[in-house]
C-alpha positions as CSV (number, residue, x, y, z in Angstrom):
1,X,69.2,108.0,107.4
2,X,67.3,105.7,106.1
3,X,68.6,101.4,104.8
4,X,69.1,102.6,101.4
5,X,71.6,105.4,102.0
6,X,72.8,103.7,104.6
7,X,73.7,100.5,102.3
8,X,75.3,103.6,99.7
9,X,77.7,104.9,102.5
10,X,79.1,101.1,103.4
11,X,81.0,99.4,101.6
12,X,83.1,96.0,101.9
13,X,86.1,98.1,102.3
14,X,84.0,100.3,105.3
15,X,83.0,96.8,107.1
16,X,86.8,95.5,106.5
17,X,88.0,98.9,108.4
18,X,85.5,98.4,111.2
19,X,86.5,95.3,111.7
20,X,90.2,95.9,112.0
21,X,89.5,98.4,114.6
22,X,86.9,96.3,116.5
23,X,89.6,93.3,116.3
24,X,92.4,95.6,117.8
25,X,90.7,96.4,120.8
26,X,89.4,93.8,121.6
27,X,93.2,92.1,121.3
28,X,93.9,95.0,124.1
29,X,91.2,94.1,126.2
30,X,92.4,90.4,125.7
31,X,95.9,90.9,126.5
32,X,95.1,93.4,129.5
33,X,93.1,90.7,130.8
34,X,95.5,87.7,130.6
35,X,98.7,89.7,131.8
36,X,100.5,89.7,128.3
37,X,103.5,91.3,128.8
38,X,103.6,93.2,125.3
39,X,100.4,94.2,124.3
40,X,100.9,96.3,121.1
41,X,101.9,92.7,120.0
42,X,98.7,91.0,120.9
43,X,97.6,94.6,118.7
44,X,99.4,94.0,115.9
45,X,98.1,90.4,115.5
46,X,94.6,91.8,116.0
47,X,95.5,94.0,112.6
48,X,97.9,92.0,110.5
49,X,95.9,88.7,110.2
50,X,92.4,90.0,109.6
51,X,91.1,89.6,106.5
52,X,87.2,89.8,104.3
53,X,86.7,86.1,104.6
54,X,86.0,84.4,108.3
55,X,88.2,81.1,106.8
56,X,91.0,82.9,105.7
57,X,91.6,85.0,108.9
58,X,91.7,81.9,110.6
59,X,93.9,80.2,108.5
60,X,96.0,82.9,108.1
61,X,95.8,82.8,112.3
62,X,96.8,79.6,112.6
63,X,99.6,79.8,110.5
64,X,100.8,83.3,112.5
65,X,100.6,81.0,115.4
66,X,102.6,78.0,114.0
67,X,105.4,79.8,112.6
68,X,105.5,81.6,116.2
69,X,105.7,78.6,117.9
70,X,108.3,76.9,115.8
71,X,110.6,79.9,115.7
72,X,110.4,79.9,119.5
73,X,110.8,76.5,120.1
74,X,113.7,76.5,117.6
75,X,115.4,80.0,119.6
76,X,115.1,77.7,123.1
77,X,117.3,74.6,121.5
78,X,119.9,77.2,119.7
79,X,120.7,79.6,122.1
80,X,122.3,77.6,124.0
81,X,124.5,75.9,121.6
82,X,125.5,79.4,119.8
83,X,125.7,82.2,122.8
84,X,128.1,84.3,123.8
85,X,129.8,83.1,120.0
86,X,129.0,86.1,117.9
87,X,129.7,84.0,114.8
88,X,128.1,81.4,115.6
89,X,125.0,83.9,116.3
90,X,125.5,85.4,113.1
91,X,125.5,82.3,111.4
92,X,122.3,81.2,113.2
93,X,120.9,84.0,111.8
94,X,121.8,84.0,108.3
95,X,120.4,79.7,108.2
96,X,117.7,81.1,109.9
97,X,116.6,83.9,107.9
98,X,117.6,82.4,104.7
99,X,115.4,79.4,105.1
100,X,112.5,81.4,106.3
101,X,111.9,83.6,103.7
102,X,113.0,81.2,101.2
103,X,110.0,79.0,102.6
104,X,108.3,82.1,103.0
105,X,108.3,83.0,99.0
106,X,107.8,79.7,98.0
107,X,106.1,77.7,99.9
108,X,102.3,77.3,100.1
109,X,102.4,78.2,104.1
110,X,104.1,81.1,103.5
111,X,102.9,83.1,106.5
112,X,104.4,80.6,108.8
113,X,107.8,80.4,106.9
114,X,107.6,84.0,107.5
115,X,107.0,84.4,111.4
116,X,108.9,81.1,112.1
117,X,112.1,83.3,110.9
118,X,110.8,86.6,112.4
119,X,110.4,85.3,115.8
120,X,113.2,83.0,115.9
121,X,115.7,86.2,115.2
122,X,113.6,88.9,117.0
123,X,114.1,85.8,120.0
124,X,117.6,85.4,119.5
125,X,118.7,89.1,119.5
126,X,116.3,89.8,122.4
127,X,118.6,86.7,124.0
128,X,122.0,88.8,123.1
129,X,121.1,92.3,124.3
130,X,119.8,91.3,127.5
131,X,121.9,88.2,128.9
132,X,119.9,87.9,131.9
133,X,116.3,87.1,130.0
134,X,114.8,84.4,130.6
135,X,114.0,83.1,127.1
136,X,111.0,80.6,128.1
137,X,109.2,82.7,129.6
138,X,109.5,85.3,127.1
139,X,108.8,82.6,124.2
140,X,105.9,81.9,126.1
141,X,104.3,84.9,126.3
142,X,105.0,85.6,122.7
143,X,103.0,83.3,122.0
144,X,100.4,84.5,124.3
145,X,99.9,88.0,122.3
146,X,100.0,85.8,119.2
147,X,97.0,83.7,120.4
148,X,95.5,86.6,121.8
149,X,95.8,88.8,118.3
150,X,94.5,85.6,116.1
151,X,91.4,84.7,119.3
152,X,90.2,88.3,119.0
153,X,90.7,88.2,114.9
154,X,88.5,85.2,114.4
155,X,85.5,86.5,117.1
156,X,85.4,89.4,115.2
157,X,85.3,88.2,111.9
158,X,82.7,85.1,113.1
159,X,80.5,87.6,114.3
160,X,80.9,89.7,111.4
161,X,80.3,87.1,109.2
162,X,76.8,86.4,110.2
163,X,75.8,90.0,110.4
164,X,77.3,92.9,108.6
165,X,79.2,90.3,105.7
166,X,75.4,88.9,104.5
167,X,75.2,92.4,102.8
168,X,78.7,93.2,102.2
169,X,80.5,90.0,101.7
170,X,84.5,90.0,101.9
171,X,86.8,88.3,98.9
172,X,88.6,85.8,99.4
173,X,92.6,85.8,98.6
174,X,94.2,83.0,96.4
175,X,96.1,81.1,98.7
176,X,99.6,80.7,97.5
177,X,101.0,78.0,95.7
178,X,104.3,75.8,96.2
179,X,107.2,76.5,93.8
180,X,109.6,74.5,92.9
181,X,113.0,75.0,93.1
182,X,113.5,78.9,92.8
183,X,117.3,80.4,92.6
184,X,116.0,83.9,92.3
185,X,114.0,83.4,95.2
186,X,117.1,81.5,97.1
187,X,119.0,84.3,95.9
188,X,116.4,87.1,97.3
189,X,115.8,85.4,101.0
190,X,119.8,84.8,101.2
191,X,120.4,88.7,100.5
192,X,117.9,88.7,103.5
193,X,119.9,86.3,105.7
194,X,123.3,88.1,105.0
195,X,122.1,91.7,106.3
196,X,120.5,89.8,109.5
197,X,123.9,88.1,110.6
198,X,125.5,91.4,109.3
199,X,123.5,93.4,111.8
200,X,124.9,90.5,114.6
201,X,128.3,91.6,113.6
202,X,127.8,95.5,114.1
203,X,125.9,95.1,117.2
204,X,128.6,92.8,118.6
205,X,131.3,95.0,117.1
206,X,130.2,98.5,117.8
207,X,126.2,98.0,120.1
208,X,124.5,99.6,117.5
209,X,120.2,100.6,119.0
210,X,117.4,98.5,117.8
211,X,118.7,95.5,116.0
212,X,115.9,93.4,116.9
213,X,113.9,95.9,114.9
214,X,116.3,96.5,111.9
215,X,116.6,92.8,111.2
216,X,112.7,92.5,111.2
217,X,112.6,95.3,108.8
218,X,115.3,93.8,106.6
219,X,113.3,90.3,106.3
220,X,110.2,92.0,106.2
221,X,110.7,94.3,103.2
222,X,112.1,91.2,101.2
223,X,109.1,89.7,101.3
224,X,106.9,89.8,98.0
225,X,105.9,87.6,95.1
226,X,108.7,85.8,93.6
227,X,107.3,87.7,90.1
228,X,108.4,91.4,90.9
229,X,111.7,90.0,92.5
230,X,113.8,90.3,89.4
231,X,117.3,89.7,88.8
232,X,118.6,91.4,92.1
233,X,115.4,92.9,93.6
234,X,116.6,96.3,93.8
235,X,114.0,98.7,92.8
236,X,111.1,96.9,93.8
237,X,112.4,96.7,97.1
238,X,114.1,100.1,97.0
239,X,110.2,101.1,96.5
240,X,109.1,99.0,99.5
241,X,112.3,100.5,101.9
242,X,110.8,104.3,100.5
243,X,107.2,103.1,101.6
244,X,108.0,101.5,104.8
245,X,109.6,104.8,105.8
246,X,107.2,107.1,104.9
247,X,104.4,104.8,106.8
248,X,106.6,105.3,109.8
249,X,106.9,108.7,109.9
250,X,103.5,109.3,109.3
251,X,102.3,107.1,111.9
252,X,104.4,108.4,114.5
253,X,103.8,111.7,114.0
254,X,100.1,110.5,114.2
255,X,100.9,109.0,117.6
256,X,102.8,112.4,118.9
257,X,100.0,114.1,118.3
258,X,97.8,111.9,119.8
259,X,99.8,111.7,123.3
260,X,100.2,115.6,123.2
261,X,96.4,116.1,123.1
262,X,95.9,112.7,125.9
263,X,98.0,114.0,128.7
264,X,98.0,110.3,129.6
265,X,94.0,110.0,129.1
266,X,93.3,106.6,128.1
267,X,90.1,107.2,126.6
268,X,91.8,109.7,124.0
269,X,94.8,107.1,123.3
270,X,91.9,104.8,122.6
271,X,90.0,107.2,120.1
272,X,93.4,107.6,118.5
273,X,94.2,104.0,118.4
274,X,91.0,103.8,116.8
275,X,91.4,106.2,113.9
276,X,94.8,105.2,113.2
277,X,93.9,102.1,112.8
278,X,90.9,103.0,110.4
279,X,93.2,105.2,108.4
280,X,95.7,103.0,108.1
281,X,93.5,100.5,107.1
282,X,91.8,102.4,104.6
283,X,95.1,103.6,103.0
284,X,96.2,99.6,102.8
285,X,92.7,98.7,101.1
286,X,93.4,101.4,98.6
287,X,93.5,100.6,94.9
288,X,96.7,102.7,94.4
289,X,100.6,101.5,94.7
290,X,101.6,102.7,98.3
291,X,99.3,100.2,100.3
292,X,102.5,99.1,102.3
293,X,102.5,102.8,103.7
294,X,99.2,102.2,105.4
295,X,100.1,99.1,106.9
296,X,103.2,100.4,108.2
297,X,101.4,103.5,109.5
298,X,99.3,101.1,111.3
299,X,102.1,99.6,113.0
300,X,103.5,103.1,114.0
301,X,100.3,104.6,115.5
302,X,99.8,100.9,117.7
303,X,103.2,100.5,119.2
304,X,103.0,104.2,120.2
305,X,99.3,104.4,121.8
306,X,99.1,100.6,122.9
307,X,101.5,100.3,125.5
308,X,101.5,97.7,128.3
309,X,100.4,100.5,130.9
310,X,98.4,103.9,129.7
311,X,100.5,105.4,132.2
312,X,103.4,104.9,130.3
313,X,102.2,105.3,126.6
314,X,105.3,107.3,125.0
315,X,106.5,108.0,121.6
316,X,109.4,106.1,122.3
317,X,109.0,102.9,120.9
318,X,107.5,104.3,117.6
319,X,110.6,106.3,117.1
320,X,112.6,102.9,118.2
321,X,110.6,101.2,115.5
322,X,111.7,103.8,112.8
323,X,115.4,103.9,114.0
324,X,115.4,100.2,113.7
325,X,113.8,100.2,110.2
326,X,116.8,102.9,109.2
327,X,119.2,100.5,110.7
328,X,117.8,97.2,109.0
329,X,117.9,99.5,105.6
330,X,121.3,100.5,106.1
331,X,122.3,96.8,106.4
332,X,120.1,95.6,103.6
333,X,121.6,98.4,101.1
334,X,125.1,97.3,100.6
335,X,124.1,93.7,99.7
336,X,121.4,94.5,97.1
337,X,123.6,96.6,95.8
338,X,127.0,95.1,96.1
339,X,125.0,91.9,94.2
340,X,123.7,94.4,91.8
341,X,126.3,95.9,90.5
342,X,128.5,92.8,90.6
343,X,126.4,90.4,89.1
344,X,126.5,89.8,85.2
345,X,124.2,91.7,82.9
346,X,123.3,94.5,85.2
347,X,121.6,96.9,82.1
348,X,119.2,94.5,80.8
349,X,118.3,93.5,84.6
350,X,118.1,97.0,86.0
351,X,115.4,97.8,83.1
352,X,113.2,95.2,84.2
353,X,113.3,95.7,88.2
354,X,112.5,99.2,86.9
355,X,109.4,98.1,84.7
356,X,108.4,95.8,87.9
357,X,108.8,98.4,90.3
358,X,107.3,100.9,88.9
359,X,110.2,103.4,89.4
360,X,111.4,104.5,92.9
């Protein structure tokens, strides 16, 4: 094939896919080699903060990193004060999440708002199903497969940057800007907080499975520009919920058949971490509405085929991840639509978060 049609067949969106999948293994090999306890972690950091430009994905590292550390530093001082309370772990919770994702739709560092909540719940709720934990440690080597994820991010994109990104150079994103004071947005991340410390009642009530999962899901599908928010968010996060489903399933289904055809060969659950990643990628690149699909498919196929051991690579935890994702919905549901239909001028408000959404 000769440069020409070779420069016809790649695109930026080609190089962008290549280097998500180059990024994720080498987060494996990374992790492998310093003993992280949860690799697919270290995996999904390899994915989630790599982006076209070799300043943004470190930026956008760095700030995956800081809101990491602060959430875990944060989970060490309050556990203490708030376990075995369940209401004062449900109240932890609902600050917790409230103020993240209110930082996290606001504020100009929003993807450290964002993981400073997500790793402070995920932290505490790790704390409350297993007693015995020991929470340093753990926060420590979250941390780890953070680092890890964001080290292998950056290399990749460096060396990208001074090769394949000369002829097909990545775009840059606008970085977000601070907002002023914002009571839809209060209201939106405090709808957020309210199904997190709900999901600490339940499990204290009644041990519902995966809550560390369903209250990721529930502050994860909140988040999204302030604009498309609306009076209640409703629809356009009734969209997101549908897509973040649908991603799930695919994905693990995906990953099924992948450890059917492996019989515990690593080199095929590599090759399949590989295209799922690529497909996923390409599906989130894609100038069409349901990019959130590919991301979450993404997420499926790499908790599935990245596991801390090949010997033990199972579809468990991708089925885990979706069972949480149902759970974190079912929390979510009532309050948007509790606030929905009790809040003043629902008509007029509905046909917006319609016209924003684009329908359900």
């Amino acid at each position: 094939m000769n440069p020409a049609a070779v420069t016809r067949f790649i695109s930026a969106r080609t190089v962008d896919e290549a280097e998500c999948v180059a990024s994720v293994l080498l987060a494996i090999a990374l992790a492998h080699g310093l003993g992280a306890v949860h690799v697919s972690w270290a995996a999904f950091a390899g994915y989630m903060v790599m982006r076209g430009h070799a300043a943004e994905t470190m930026v956008r590292g760095l700030l995956r990193i800081a809101g990491t550390v602060a959430g875990g530093v944060l989970a060490l001082g309050i556990a203490p004060l708030v376990l075995p309370s369940m209401p004062l772990v449900a109240l932890a919770m609902l600050a917790a999440a409230t103020v993240s994702l209110y930082g996290a739709l606001t504020g100009k560092r929003s993807y450290a708002w964002l993981f400073f909540g997500l790793t402070f719940v995920m932290l505490l709720f790790d704390r409350v199903e297993h007693p015995d934990i020991a929470l340093p440690s753990f926060v420590a080597t979250r941390i780890l497969e953070t680092s890890v994820g964001t080290l292998a991010c950056v290399t990749v994109s460096l060396a990208s940057t001074l090769t394949l990104r000369r002829r097909w150079p990545g775009s840059r994103t606008p970085p977000p800007q601070r907002l002023g004071w914002h009571s839809g947005a209060f209201r939106h991340a405090l709808q957020a907080g309210v199904a997190v410390a709900s999901l600490a009642v339940l499990h204290a009530l009644i041990a519902i499975p995966a809550p560390t999962q369903g209250a990721i899901a529930a502050m994860a599908v909140m988040m999204m520009p302030t604009a498309v928010v609306g009076g209640s968010g409703l629809f356009p996060v009734g969209r997101r919920i549908v897509h973040r489903v649908l991603g799930g399933i695919a994905g693990a289904a995906l990953a099924a058949a992948v450890l059917l055809i492996a019989h515990g060969s690593p080199v095929v659950l590599i090759a399949g971490t590989m295209a799922g990643v690529a497909l996923g990628r390409h599906l989130e690149n894609g100038d069409h509405g349901y990019r959130y699909v590919g991301t979450q498919f993404t997420l499926a196929v790499l908790v599935a085929l990245v596991p801390d051991s090949y010997g033990d690579a199972a579809i468990g935890p991708a089925l885990e991840r979706l069972a949480g994702t149902l759970i974190g919905m079912a929390a979510l549901a009532p309050v948007l639509l509790g606030w929905h239909w009790l809040s003043p001028d629902r008509t007029r408000r509905t046909l917006l978060e319609r016209e924003e959404a684009g329908g359900i």
